[in-house]
N, CA, C, O and CB atoms as a CASP TS submission, in Angstrom:
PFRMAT TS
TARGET T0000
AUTHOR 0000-0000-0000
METHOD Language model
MODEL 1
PARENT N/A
ATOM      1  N   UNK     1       0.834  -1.198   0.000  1.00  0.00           N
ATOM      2  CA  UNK     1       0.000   0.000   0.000  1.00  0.00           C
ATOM      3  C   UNK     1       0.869   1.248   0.000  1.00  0.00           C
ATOM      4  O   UNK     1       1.857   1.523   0.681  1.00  0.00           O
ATOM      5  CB  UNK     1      -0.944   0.006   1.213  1.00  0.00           C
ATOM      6  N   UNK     2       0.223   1.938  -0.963  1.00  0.00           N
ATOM      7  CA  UNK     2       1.232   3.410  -0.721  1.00  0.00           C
ATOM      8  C   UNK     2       0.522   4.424   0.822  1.00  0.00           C
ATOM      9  O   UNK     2      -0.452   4.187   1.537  1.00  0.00           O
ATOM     10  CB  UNK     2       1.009   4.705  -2.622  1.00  0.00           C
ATOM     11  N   UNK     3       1.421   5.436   0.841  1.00  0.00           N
ATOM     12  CA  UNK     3       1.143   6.382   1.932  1.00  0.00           C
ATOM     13  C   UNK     3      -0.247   6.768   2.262  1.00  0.00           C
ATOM     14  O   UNK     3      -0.926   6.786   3.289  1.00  0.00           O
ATOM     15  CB  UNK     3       1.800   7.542   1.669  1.00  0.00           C
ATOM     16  N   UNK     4      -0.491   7.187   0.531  1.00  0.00           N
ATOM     17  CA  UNK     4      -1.701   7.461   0.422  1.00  0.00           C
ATOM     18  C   UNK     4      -3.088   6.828   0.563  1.00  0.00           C
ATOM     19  O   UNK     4      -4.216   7.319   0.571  1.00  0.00           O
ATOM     20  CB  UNK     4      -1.622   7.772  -0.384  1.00  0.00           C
ATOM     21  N   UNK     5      -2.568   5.397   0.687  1.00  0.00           N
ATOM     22  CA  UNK     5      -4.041   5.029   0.644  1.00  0.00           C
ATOM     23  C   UNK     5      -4.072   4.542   2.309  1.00  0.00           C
ATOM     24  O   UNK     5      -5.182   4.484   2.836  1.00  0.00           O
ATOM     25  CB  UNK     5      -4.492   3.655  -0.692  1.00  0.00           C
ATOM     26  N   UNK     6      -3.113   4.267   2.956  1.00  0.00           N
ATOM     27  CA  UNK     6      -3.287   4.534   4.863  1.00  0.00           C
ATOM     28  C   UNK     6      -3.763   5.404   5.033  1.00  0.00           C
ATOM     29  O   UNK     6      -4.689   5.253   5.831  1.00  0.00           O
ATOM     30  CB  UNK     6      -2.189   4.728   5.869  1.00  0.00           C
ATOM     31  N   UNK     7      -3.579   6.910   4.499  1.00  0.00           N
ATOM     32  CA  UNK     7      -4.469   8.582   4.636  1.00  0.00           C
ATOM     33  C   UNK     7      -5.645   7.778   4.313  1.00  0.00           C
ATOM     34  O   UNK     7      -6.386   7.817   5.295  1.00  0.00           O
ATOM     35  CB  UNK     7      -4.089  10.228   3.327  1.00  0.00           C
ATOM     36  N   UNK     8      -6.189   7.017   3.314  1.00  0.00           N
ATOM     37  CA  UNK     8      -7.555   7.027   2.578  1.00  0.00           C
ATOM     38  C   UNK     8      -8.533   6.233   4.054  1.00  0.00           C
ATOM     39  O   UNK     8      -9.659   6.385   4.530  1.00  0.00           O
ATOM     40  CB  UNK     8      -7.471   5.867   0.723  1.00  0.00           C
ATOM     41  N   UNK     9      -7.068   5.176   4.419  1.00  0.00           N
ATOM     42  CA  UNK     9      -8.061   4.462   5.481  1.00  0.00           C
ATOM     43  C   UNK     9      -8.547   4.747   7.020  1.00  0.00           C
ATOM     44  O   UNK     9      -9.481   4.192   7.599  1.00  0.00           O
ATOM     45  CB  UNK     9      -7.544   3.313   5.620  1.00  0.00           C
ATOM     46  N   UNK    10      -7.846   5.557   7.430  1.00  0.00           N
ATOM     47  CA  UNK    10      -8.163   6.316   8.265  1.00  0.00           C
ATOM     48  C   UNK    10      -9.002   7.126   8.009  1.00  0.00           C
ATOM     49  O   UNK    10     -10.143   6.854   8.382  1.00  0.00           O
ATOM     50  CB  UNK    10      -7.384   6.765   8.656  1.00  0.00           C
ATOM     51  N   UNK    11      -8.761   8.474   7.251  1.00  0.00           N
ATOM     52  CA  UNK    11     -10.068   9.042   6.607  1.00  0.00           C
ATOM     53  C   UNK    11     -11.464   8.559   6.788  1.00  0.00           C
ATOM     54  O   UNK    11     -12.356   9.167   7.380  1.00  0.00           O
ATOM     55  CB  UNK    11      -9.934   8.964   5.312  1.00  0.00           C
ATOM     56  N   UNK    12     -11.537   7.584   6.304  1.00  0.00           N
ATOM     57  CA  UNK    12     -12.620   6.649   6.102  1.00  0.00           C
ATOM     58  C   UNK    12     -13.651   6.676   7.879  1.00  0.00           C
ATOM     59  O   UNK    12     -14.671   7.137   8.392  1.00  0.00           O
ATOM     60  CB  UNK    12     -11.714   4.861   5.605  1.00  0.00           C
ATOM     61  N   UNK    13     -12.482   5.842   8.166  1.00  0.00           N
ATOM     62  CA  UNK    13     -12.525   5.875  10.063  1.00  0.00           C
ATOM     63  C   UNK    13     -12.734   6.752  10.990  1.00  0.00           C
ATOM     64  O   UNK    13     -13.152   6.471  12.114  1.00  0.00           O
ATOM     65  CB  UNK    13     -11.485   5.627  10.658  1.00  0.00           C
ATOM     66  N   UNK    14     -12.431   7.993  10.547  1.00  0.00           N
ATOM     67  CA  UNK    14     -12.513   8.573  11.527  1.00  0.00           C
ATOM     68  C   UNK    14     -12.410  10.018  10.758  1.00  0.00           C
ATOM     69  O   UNK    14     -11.291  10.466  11.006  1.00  0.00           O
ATOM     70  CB  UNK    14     -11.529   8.099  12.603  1.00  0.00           C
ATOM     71  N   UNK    15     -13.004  10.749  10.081  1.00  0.00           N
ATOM     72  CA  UNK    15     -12.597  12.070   8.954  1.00  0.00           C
ATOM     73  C   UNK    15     -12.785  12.932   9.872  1.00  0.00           C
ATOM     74  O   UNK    15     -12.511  14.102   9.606  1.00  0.00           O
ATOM     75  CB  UNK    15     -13.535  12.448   7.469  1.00  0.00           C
ATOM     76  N   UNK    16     -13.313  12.582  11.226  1.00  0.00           N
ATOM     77  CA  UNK    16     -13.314  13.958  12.025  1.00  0.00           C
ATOM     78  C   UNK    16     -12.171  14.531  12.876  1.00  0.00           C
ATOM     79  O   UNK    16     -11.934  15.673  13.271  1.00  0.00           O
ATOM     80  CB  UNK    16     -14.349  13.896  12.935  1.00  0.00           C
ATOM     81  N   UNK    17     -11.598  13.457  13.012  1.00  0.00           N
ATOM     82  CA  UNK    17     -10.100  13.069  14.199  1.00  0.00           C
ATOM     83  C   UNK    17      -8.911  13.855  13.379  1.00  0.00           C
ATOM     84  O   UNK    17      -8.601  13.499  12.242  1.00  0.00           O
ATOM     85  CB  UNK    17      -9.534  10.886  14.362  1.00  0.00           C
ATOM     86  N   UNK    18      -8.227  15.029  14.094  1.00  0.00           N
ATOM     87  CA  UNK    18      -7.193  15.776  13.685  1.00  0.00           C
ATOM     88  C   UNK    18      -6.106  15.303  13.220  1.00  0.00           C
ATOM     89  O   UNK    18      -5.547  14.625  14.082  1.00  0.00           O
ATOM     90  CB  UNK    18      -6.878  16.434  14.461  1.00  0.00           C
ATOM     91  N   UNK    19      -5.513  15.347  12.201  1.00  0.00           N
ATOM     92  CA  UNK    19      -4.184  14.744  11.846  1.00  0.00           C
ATOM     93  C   UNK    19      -2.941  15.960  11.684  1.00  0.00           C
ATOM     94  O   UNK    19      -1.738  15.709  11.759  1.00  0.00           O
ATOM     95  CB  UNK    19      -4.411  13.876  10.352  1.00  0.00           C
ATOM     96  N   UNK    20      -3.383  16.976  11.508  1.00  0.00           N
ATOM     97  CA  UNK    20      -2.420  17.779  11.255  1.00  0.00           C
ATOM     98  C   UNK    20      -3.063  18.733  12.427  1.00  0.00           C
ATOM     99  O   UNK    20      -4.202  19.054  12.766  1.00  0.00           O
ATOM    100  CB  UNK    20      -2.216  18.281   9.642  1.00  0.00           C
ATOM    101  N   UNK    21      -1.135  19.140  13.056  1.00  0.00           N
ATOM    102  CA  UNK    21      -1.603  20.316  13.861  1.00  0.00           C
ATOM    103  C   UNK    21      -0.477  20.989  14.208  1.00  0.00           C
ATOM    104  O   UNK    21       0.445  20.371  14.742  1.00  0.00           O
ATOM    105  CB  UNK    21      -2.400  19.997  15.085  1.00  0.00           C
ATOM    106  N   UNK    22      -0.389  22.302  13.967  1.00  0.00           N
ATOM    107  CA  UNK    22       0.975  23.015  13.911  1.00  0.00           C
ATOM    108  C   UNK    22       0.625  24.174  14.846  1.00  0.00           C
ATOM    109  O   UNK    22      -0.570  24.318  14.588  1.00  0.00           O
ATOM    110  CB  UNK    22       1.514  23.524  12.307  1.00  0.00           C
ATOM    111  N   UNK    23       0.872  24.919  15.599  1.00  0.00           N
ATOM    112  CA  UNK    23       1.126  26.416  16.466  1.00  0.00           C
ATOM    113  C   UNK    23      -0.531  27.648  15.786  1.00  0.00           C
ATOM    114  O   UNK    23      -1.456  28.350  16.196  1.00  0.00           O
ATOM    115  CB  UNK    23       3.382  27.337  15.698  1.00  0.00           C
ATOM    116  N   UNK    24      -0.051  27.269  14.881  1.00  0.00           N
ATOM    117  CA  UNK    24      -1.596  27.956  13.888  1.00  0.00           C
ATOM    118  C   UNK    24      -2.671  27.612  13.815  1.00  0.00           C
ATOM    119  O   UNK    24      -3.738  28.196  14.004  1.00  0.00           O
ATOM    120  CB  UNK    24      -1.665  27.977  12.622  1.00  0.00           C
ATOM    121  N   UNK    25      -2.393  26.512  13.499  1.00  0.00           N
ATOM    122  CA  UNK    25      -3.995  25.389  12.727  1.00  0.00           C
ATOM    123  C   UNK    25      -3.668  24.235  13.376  1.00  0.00           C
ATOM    124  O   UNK    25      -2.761  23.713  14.024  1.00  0.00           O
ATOM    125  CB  UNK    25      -4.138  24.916  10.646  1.00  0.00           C
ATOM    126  N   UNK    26      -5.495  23.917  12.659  1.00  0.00           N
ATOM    127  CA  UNK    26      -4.875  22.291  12.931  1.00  0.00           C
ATOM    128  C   UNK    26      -6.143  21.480  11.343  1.00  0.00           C
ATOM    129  O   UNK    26      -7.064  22.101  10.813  1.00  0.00           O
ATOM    130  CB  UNK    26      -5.469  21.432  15.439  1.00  0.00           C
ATOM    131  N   UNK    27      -5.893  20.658  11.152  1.00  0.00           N
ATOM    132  CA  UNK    27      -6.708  20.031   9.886  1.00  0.00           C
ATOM    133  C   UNK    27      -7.346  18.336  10.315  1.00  0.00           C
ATOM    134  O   UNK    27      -6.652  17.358  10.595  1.00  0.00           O
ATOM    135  CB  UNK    27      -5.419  19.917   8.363  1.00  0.00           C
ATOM    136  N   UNK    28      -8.964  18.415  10.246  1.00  0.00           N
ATOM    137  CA  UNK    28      -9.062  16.888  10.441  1.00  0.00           C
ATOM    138  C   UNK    28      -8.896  15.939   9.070  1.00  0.00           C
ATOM    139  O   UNK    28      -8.793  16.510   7.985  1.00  0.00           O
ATOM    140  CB  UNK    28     -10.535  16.594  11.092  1.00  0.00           C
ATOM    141  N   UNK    29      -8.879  14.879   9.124  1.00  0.00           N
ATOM    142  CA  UNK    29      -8.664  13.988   8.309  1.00  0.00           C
ATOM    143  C   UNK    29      -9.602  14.615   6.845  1.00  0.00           C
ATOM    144  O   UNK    29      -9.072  14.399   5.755  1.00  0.00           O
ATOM    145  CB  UNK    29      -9.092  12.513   9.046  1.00  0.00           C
ATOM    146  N   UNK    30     -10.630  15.187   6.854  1.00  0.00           N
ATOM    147  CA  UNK    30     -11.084  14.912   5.910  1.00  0.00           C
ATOM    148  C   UNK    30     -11.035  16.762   5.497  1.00  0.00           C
ATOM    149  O   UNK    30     -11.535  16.913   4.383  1.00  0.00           O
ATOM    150  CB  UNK    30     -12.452  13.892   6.079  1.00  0.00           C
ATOM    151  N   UNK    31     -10.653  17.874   6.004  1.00  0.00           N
ATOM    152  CA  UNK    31      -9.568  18.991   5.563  1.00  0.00           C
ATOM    153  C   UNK    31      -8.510  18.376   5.070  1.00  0.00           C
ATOM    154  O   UNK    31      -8.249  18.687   3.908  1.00  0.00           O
ATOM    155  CB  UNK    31      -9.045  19.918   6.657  1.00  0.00           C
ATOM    156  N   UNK    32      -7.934  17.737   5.487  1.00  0.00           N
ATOM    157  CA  UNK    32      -6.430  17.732   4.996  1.00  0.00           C
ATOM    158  C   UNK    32      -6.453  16.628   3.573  1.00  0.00           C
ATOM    159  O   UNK    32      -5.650  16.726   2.646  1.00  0.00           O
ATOM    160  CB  UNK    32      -5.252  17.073   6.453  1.00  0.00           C
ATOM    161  N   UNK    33      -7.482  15.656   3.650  1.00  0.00           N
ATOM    162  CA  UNK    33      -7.646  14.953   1.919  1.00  0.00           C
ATOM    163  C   UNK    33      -7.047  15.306   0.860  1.00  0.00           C
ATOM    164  O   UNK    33      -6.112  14.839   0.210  1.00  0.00           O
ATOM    165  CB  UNK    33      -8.855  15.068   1.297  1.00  0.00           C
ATOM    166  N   UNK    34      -7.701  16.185   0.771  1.00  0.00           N
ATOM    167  CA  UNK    34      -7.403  17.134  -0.550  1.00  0.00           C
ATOM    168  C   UNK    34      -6.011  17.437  -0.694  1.00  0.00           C
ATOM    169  O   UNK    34      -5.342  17.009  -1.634  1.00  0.00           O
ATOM    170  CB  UNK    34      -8.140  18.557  -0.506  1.00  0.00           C
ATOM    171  N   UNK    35      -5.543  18.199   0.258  1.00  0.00           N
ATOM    172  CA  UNK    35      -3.909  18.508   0.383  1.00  0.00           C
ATOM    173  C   UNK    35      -2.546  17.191   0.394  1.00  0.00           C
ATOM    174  O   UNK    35      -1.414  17.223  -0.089  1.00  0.00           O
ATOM    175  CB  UNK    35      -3.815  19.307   1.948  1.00  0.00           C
ATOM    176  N   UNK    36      -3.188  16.245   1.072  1.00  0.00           N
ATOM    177  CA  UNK    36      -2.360  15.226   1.059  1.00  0.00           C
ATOM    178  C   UNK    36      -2.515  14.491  -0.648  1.00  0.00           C
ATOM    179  O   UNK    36      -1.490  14.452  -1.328  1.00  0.00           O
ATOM    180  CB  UNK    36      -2.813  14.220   2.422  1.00  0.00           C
ATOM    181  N   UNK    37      -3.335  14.150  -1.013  1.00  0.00           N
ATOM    182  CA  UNK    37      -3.212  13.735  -2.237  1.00  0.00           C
ATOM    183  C   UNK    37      -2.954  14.894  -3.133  1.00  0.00           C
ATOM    184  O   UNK    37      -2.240  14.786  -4.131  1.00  0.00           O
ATOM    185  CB  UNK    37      -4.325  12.993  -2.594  1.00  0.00           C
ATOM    186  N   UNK    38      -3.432  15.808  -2.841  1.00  0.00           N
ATOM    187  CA  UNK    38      -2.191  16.527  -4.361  1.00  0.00           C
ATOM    188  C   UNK    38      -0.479  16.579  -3.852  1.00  0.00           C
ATOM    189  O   UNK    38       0.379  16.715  -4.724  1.00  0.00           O
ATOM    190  CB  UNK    38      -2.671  18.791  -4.819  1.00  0.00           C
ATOM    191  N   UNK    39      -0.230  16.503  -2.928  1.00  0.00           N
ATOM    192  CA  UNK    39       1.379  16.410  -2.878  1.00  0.00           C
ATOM    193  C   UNK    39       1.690  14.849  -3.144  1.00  0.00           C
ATOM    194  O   UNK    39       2.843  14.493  -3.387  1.00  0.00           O
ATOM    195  CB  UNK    39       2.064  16.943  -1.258  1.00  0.00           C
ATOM    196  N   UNK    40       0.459  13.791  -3.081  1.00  0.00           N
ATOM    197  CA  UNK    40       1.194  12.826  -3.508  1.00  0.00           C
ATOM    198  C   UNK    40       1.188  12.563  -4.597  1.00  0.00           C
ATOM    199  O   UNK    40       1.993  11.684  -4.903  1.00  0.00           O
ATOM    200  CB  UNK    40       1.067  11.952  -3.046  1.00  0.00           C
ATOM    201  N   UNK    41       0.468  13.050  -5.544  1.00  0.00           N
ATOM    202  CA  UNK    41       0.205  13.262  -7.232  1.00  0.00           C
ATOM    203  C   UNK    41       1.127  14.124  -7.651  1.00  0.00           C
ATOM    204  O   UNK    41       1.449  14.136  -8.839  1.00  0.00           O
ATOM    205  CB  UNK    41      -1.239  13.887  -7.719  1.00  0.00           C
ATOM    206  N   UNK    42       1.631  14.883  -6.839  1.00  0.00           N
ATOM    207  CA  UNK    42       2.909  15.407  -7.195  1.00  0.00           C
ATOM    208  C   UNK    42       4.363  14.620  -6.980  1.00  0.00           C
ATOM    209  O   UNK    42       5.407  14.677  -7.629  1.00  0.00           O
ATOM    210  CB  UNK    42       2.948  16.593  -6.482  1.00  0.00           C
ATOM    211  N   UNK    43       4.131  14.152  -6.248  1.00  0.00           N
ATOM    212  CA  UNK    43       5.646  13.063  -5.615  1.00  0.00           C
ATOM    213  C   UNK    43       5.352  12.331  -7.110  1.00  0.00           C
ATOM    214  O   UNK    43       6.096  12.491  -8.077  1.00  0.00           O
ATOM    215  CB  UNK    43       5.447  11.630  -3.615  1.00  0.00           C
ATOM    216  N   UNK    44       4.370  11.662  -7.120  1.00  0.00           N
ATOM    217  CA  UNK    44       4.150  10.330  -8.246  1.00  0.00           C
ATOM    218  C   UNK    44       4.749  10.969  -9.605  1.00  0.00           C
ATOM    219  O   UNK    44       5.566  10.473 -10.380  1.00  0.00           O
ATOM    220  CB  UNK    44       2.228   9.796  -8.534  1.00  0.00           C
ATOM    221  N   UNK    45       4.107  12.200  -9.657  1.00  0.00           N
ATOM    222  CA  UNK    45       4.083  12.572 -11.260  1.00  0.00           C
ATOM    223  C   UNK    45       5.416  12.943 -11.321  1.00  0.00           C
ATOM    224  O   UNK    45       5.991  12.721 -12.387  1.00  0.00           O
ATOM    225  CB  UNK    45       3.016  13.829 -11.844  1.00  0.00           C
ATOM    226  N   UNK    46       6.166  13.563 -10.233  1.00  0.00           N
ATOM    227  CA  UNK    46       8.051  13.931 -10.629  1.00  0.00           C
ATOM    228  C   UNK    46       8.548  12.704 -10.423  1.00  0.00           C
ATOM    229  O   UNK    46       9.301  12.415 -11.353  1.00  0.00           O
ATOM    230  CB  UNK    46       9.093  15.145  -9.511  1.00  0.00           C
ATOM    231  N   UNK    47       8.460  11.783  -9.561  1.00  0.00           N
ATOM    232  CA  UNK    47       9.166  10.553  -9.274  1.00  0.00           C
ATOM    233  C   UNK    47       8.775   9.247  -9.624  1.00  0.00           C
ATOM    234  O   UNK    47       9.520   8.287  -9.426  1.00  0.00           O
ATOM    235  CB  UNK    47       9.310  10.481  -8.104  1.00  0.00           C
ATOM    236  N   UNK    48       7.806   9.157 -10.063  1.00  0.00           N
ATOM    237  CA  UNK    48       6.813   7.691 -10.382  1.00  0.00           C
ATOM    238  C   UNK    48       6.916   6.867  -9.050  1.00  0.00           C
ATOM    239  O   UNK    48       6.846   7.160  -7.856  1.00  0.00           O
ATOM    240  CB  UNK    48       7.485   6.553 -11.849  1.00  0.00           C
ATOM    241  N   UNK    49       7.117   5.693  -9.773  1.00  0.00           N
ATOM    242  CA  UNK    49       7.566   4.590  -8.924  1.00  0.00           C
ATOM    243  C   UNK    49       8.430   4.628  -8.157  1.00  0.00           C
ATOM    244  O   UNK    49       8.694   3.520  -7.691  1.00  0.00           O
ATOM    245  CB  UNK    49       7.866   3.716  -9.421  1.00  0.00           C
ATOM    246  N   UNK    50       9.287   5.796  -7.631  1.00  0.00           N
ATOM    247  CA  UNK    50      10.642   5.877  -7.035  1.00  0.00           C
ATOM    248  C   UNK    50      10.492   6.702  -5.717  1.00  0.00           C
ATOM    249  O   UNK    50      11.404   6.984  -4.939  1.00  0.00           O
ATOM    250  CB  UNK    50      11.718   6.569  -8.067  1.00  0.00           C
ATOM    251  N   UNK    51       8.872   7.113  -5.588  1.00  0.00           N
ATOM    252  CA  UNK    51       8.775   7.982  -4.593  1.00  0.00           C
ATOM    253  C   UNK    51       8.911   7.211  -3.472  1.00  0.00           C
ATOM    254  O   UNK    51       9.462   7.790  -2.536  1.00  0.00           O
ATOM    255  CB  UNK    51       7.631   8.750  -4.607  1.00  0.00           C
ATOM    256  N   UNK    52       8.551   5.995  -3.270  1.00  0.00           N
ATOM    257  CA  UNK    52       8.816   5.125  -1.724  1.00  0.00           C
ATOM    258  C   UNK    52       9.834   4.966  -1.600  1.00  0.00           C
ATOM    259  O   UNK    52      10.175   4.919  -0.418  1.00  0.00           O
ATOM    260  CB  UNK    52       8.336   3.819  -1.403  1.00  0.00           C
ATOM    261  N   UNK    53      11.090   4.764  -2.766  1.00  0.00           N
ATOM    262  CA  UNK    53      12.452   5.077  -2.660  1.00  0.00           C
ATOM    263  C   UNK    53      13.276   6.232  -1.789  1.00  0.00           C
ATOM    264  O   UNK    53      14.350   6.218  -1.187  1.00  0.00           O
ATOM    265  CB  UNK    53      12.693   5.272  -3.838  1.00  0.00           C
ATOM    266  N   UNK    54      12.118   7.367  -2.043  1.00  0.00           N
ATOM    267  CA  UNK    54      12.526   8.711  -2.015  1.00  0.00           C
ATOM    268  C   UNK    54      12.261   8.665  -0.507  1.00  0.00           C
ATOM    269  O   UNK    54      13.212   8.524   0.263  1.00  0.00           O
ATOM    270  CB  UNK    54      11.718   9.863  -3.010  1.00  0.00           C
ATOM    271  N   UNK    55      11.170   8.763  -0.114  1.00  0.00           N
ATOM    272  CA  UNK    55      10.821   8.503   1.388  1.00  0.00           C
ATOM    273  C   UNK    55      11.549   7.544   1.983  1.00  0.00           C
ATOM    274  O   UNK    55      11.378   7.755   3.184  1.00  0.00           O
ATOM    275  CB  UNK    55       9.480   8.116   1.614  1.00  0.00           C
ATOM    276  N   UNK    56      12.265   6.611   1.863  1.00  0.00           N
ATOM    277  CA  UNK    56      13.010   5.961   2.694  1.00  0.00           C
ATOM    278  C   UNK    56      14.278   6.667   2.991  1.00  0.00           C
ATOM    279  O   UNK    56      14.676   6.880   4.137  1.00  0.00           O
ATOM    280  CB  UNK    56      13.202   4.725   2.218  1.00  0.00           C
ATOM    281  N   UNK    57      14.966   7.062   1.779  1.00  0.00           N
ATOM    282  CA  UNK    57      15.836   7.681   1.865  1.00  0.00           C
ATOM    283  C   UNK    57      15.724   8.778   2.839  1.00  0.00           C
ATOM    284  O   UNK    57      16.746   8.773   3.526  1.00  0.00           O
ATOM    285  CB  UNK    57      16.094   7.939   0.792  1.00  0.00           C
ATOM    286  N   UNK    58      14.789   9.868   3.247  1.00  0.00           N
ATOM    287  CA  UNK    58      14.880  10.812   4.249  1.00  0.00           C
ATOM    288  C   UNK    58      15.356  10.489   5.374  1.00  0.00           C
ATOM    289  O   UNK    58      15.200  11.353   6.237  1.00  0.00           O
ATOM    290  CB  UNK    58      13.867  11.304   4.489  1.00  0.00           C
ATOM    291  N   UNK    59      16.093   9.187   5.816  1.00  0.00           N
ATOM    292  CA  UNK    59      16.603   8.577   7.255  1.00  0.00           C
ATOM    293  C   UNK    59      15.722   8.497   8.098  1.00  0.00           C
ATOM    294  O   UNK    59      16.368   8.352   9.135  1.00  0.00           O
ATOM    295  CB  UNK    59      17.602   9.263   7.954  1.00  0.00           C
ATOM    296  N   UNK    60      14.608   8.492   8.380  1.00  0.00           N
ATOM    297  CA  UNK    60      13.764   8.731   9.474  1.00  0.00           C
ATOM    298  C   UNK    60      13.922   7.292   9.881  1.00  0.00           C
ATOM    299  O   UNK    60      14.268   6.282   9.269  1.00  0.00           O
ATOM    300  CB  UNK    60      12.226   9.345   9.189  1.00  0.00           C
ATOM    301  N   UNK    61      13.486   7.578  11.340  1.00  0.00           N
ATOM    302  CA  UNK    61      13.972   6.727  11.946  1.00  0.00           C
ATOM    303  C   UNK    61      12.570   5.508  12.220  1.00  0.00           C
ATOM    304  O   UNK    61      11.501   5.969  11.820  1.00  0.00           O
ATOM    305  CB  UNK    61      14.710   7.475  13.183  1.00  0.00           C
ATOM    306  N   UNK    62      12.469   4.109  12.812  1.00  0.00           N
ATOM    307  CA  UNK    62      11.724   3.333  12.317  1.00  0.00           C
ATOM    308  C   UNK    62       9.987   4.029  13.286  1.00  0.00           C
ATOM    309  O   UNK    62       8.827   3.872  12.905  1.00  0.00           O
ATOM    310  CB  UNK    62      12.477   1.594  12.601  1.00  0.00           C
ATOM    311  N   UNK    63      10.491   4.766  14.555  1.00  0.00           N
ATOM    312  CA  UNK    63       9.260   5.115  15.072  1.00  0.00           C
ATOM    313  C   UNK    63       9.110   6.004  14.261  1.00  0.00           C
ATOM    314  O   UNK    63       7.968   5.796  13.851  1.00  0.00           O
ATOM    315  CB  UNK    63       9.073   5.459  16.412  1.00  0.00           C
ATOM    316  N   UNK    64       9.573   7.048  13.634  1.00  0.00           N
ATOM    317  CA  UNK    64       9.318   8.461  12.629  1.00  0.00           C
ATOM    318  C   UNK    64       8.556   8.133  11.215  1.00  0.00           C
ATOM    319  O   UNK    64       7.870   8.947  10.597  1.00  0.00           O
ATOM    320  CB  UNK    64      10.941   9.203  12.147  1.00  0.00           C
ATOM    321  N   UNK    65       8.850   6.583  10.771  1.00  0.00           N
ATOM    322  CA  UNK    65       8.600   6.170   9.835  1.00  0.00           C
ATOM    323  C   UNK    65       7.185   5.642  10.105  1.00  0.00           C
ATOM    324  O   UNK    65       6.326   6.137   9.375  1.00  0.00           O
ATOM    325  CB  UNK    65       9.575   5.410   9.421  1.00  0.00           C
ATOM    326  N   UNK    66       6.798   4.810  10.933  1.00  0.00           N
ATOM    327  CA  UNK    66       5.347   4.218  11.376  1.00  0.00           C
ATOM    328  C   UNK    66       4.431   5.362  11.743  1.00  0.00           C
ATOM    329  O   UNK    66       3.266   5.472  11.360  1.00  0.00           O
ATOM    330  CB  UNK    66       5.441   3.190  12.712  1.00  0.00           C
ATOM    331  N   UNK    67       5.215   6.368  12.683  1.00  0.00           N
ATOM    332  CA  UNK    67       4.121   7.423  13.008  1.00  0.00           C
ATOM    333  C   UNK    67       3.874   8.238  11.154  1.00  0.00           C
ATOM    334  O   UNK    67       2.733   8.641  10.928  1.00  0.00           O
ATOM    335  CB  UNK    67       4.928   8.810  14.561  1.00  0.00           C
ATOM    336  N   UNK    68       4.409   8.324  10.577  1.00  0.00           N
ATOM    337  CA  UNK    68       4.731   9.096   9.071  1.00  0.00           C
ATOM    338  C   UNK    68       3.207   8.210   8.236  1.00  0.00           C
ATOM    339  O   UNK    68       2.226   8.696   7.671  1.00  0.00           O
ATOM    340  CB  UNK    68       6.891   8.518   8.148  1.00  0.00           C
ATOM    341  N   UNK    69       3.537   7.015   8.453  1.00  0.00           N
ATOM    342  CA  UNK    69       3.261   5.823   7.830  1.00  0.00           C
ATOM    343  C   UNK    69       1.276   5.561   8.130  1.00  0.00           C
ATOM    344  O   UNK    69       0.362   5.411   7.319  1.00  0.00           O
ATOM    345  CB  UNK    69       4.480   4.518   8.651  1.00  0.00           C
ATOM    346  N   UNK    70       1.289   5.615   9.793  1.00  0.00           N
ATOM    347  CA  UNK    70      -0.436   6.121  10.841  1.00  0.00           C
ATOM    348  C   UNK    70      -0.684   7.115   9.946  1.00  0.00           C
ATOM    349  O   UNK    70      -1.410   6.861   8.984  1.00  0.00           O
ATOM    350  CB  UNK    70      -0.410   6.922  12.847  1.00  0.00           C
ATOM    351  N   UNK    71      -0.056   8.577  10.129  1.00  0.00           N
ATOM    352  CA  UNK    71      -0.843   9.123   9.428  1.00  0.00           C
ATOM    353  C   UNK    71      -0.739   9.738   8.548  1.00  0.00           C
ATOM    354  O   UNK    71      -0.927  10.951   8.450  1.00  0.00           O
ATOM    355  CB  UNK    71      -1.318   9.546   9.820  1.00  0.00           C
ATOM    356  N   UNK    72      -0.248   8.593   7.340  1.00  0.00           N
ATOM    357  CA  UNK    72       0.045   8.800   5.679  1.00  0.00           C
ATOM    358  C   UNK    72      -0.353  10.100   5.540  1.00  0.00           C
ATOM    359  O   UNK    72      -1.435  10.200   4.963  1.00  0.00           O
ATOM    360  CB  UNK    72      -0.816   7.805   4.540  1.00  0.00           C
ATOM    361  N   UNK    73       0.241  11.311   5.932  1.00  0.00           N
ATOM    362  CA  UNK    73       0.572  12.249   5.661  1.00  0.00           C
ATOM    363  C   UNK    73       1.389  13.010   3.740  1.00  0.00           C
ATOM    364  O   UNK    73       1.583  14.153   3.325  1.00  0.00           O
ATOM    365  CB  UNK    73       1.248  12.128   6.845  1.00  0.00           C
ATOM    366  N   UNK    74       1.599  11.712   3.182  1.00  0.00           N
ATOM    367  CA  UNK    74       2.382  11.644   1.597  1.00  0.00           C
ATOM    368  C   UNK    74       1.539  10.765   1.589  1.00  0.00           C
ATOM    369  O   UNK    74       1.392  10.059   0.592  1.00  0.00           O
ATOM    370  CB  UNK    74       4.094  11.298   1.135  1.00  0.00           C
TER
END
């Protein structure tokens, strides 16, 4: 499964439950939809198939990667 479709399944579950939240804002699952899949239609369309490549490569570490991973944020 890509990033994106863990975002899709949660979504699903719970579109009211906050996923993004920074000092400013904050976005529930089903605000932030929209935004998460166009950056991943963007990853796809510059990188294709190489974007899970690309994301590994950022070093994150294996809890940074699962929490990344919960809430397929890409």
């Amino acid at each position: 499964m890509r990033f994106s479709d863990y975002f899709d399944a949660a979504a699903s579950r719970c579109p009211n439950n906050l996923v993004l939240i920074d000092d400013n804002d904050s976005y529930t699952y089903k605000e932030a939809k929209p935004y998460v899949h166009k950056i991943a239609n963007t990853l796809r369309t510059k990188f294709g198939e190489h974007t899970e490549q690309i994301l590994a490569q950022l070093n994150l570490s294996d809890e940074q990667y699962a929490k990344l991973k919960a809430m397929a944020v890409v």
